[in-house]
N, C-alpha and C positions, 0 to 999 in steps of 0.2 A: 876086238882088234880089226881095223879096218884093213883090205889087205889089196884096197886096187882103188882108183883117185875115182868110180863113179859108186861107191861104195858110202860117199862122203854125204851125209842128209840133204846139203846145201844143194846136191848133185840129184837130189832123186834118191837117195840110200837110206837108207831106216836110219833116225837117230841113236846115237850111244847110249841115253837115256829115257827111259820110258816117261819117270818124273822128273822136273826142273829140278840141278844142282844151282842153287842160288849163291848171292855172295853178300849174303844177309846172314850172323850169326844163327838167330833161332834157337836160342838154347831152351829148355823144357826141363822143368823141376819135375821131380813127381808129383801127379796129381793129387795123391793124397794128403802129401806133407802141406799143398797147397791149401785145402778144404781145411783141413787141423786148423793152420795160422789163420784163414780167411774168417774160422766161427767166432774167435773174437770179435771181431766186427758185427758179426751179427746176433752175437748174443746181448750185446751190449746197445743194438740197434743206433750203431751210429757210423754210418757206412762212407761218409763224405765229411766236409768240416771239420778237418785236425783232430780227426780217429785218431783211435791208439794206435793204430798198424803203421801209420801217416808217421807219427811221432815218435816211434818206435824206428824206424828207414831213415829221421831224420838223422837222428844221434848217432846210429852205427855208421852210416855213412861220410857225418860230421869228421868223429872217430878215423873211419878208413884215410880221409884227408888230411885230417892234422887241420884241419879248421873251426874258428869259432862254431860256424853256423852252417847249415845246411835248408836251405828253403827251398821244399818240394813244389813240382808246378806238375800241367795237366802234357807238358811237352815241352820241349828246351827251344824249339822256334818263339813260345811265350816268352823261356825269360831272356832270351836275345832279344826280343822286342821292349821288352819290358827295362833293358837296363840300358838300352839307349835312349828310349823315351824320358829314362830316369835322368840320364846323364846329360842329358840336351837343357834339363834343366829352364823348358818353357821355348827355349832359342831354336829354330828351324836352322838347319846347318846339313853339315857332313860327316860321317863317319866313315872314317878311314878304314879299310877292309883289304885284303886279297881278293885281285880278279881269279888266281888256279884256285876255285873255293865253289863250295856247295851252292849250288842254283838255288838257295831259301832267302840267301845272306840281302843280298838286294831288294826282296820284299820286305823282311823286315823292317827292313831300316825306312822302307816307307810307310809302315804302320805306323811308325814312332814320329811320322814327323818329320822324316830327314832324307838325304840323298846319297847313295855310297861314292865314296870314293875310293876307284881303285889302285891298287900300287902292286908294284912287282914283286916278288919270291925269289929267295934264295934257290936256287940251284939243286941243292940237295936238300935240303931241309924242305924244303917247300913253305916254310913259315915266314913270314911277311921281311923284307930286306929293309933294314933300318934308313939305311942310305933312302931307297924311295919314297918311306915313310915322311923320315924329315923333310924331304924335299917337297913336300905335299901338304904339309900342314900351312894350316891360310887360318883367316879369322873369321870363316866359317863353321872350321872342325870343333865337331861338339865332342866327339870319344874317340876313340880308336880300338879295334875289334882282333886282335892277332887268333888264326886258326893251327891249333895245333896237331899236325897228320899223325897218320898211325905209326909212321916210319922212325919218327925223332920232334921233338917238341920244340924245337927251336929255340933261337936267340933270345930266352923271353927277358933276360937280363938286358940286351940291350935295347929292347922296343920299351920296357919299361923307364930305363934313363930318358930316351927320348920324351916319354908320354911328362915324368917329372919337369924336366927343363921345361916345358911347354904348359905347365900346369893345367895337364888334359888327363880326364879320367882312359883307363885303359883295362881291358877284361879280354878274357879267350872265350872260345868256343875250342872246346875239350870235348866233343861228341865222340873222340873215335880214339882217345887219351884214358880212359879210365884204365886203371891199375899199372899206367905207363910212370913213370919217374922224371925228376928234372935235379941235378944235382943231388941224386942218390934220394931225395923225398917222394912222397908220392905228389902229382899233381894235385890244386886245389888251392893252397894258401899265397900263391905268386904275386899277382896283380889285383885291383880290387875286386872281383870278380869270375869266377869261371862257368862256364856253363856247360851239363853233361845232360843226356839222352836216358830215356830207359824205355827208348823204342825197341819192340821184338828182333828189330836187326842189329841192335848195337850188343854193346856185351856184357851187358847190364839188361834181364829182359823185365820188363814190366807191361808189357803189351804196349801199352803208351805212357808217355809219362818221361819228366828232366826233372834236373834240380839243379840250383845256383849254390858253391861253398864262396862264402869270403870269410874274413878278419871283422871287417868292419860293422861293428853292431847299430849304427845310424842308418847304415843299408842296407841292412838286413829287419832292419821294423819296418822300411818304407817298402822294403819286397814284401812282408807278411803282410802289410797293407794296403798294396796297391792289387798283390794276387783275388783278395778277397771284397771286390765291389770298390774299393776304398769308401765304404762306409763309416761315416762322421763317430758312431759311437765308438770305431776301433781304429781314430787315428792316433797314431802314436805320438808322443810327448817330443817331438822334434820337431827342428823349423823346418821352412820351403820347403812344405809338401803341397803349396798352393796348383805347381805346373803339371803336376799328376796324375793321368789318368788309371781309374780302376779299372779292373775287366776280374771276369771269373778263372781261375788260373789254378784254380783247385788240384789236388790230386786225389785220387777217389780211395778207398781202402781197397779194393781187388785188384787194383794196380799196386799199389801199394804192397799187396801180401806176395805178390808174383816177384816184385824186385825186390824185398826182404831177402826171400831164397834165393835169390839169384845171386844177394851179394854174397850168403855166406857160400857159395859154392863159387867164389870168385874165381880160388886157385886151381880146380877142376879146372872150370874155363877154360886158363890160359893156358893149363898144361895141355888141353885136347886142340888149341891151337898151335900150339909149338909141334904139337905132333905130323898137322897138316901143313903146317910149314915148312919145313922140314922134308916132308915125304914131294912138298914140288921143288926142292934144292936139291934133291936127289933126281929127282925125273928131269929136272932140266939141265943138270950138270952139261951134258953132253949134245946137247941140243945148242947151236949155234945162229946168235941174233935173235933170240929171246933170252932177255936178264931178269931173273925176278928180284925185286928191289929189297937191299938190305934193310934191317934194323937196326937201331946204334948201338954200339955195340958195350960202351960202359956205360950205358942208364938199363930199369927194369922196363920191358914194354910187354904188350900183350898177344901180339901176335894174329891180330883178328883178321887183316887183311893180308890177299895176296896180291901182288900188284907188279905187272909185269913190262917193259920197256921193247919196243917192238925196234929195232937197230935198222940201218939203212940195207945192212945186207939179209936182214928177212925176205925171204919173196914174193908176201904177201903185205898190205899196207895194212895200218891199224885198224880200220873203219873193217875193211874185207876179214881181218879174223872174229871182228866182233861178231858180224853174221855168220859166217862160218862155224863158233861157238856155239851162238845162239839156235839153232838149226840144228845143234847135237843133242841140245835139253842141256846146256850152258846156260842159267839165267843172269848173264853177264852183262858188263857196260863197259862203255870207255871210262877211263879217270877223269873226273873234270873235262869235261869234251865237252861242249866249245866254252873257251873261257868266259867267263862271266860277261866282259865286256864286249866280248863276238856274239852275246846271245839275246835269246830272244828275253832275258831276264834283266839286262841292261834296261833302265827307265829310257824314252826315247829323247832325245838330243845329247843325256850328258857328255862332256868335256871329255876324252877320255889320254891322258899321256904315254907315248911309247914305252910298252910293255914286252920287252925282248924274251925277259927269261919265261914268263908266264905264255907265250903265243910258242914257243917253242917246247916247253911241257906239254899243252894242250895235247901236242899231232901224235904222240909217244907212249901211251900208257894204257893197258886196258886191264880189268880186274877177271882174276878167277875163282869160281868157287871158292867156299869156305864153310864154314859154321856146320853146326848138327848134322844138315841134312847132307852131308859129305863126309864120305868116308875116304879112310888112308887107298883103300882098293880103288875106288872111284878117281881118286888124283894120281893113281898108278894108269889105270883106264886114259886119262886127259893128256898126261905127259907121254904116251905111246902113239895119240893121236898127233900130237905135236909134233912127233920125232916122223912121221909118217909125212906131215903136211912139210919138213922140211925137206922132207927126201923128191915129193911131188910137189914144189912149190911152182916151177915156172909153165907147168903145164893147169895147175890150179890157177895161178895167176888169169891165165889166158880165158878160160873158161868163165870164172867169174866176172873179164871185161867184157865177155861176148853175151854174159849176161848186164850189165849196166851197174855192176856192183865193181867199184873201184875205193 
């Protein structure tokens, strides 16, 4: 408990934390249960190339989706690249994206070939606004890319009508969606395509490592073929896989055996996140101009992130808690700060059209701890800190401008 404003790290004061609270899940199987599943693999000496562990992840996870197919990759930046590439179908073009979206989304789509284009966000949902959507498609647009937050999944029924009318392929990126719901189903069978993570921060760990669910078994042979070289002796028996390139997109079996347990401990998971959830809806109750942002409230979600709104009557701005945070052994960030099209991840000249709702999220949001390496005492610790910084805010303010931190 901090108990005077030079007491504050940022200030000269000993951090609250001796190790980084990150806002990276982190979850951790036992190690043992680990090495058990992983000796298949190597008993069988076949550690890469559609192991059993591999094929084993696919199907339960297929399963957990309610989808035909599950196609594991070596990271879900691949199969974002990989189903644009697909969908462009040889044509150099645009993919339609959200600018309030992960700084990867823009490179992608230049690996594949193509140039993003960005559109605005719903308000709340933070998932792509139909309206800007349509109004954006040209006879450049080769796909379109809807991100679905942690908070609520969005309008995917109606970005999907648009994509139909316009006879344009459409898919999510679902990285931060797994075990969340969309009309009471789980995510996965929506559009033709979803793409999820089972990076050690999402909530699904696999160390590294995505995977793509669709419906569609035409694109799901051209993913298990384009993942693997797209080599001739394993093209599959469909047409127009002429514009296609291969790459190695593999997933290995010790990733593989890592997100096996991880899925079956899904529901662990999500209850030790509702727990930390929770324990900062408590801390922040009382705390004024700091909102931690809801989850919707009739669908299932997961609860991995905390994500907080910095209000005009805070006394400090969003950038100055982010260090201030950071400086306590908070391994935090802003939300999507600076939008896509303000950064440095923008390709350089594109077109970019006025983006109201998304430039006005950007200034507003920063993330807190979460995952394993945080505990309910620890976000008791963080929301005490809070409740101190609002009580000192305008003499913090002043201090941190006479340092150059604004």
């Amino acid at each position: 408990m901090k108990t005077c404003i030079d007491e504050l790290a940022i200030l000269g004061g000993a951090p609250l934390f001796d190790s980084p609270r990150s806002i990276g899940q982190l979850y951790s199987t036992d190690v043992e249960a680990y090495l058990v599943t992983l000796k298949e693999a190597f008993d069988a000496r076949h550690l890469t190339n559609d192991g059993p562990i591999v094929r084993r992840l696919e199907r339960k996870l297929a399963r957990f989706h309610g989808t035909a197919h599950c196609i594991s990759l070596a990271n879900a930046g691949l199969g974002i690249t990989m189903l644009m590439q697909l969908f462009a179908n040889g044509k150099q073009g645009e993919v339609i994206m959200p600018a309030f979206s992960y700084r990867g989304l823009p490179h992608f789509a230049q690996w594949a070939g193509q140039l993003p284009c960005f559109c605005d966000v719903d308000p709340l949902t933070h998932f792509l606004d139909p309206k800007s959507v349509e109004s954006s498609i040209n006879e450049r647009t080769t796909s379109i890319l809807g991100v679905c937050n942690f908070n609520d999944p969005g309008d995917i029924d109606g970005l999907t009508r648009i994509a139909r009318r316009h006879n344009l392929p459409v898919f999510l990126d679902s990285v931060y969606a797994v075990g969340s719901t969309y009309k009471n189903r789980n995510l996965g069978p929506f559009t033709d395509a979803e793409v999820y993570s089972l990076h050690a921060t999402k909530l699904l760990n696999g160390f590294e490592g995505g995977y793509i669910t669709t419906d569609d078994d035409a694109l799901a042979q051209k993913l298990i073929w384009q993942r693997n070289f797209a080599l001739s002796g394993l093209k599959p028996y469909i047409e127009n896989t002429e514009s296609l390139f291969g790459l190695n997109a593999k997933l290995n079996e010790m990733h593989a055996a890592m997100a096996l347990l991880s899925i079956d401990n899904i529901e662990t998971i999500i209850d030790c996140n509702f727990s930390r959830f929770y324990a900062y809806r408590y801390g922040l109750k009382d705390i004024n101009g700091l909102y931690l942002l809801p989850y919707k409230k009739d669908e299932q979600v997961n609860y991995q992130m905390a994500v907080v709104e910095v209000s005009a009557e805070w006394p400090l701005t969003r950038n100055q808690m982010v260090s201030l945070l950071r400086a306590e052994g908070c391994s935090i960030s802003a939300y999507y700060s600076p939008a896509l099209h303000r950064s440095e991840h923008c390709p350089p000249g594109l077109e970019v059209p006025d983006l109201p709702v998304t430039e006005e999220l950007a200034e507003k949001y920063f993330q807190l701890p979460v995952g394993e390496l945080t505990s309910t005492e620890d976000i008791e610790k963080i929301c005490q800190l809070l409740s101190c910084i609002e009580d000192w805010g305008s003499e913090i303010s002043v201090r941190l401008n006479q340092k150059g931190l604004s």
